[in-house]
N, C-alpha and C positions, 0 to 999 in steps of 0.2 A: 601893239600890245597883244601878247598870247594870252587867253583864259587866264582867270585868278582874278585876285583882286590888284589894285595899282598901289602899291603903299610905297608913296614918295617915288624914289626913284627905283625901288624895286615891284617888278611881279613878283605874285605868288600865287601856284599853282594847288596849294595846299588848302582848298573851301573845307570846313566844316560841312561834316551830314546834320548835326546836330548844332546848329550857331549858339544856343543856349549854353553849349559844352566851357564855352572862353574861359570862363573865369576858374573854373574848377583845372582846367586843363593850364592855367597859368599857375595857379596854388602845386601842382604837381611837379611844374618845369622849376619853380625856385625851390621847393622843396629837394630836387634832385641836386640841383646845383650847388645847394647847402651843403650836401653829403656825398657830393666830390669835392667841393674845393673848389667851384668854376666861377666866376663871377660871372652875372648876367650882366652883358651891358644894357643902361640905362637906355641909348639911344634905338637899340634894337639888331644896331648892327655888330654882324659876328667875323666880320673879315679879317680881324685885326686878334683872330681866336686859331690854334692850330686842328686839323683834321681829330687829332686824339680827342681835343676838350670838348668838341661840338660832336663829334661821334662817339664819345662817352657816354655825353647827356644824351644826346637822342635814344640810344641802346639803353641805357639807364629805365625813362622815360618810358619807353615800348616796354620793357621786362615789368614794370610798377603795371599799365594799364592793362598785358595778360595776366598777373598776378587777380586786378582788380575782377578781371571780367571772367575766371578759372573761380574765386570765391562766388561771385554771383550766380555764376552754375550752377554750383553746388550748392546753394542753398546758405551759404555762410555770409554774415556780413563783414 
């Protein structure tokens, strides 16, 4: 096993700075998913997803949390 955590039969090399973050950071991923069209799978696993739909969401998801973190700069909530 490399770094990360063991979830089943996958690593993951992806720790949270902030663990507290999970739940908020999951309210984000289905909310993007909603507003492409992507179904989450249930079981977690995404292999059975093509390059576009899982690099949508992720690109989706990163554009929302600079958005989020370019308003807290500034002062706005």
């Amino acid at each position: 096993m490399y770094g990360g955590q063991n979830q089943g039969n996958r690593n993951s090399s992806n720790n949270l700075v902030v663990p507290q973050a999970t739940a908020a950071l999951q309210q984000l991923k289905i909310e993007a998913a909603q507003e492409l069209g992507v179904t989450i799978p249930q079981d977690g696993y995404y292999g059975n997803y093509t390059s576009r739909e899982t690099g949508s969401l992720g690109g989706y998801i990163t554009k929302r949390l600079v958005q989020i973190a370019e308003q807290q700069l500034s002062g706005r909530s």
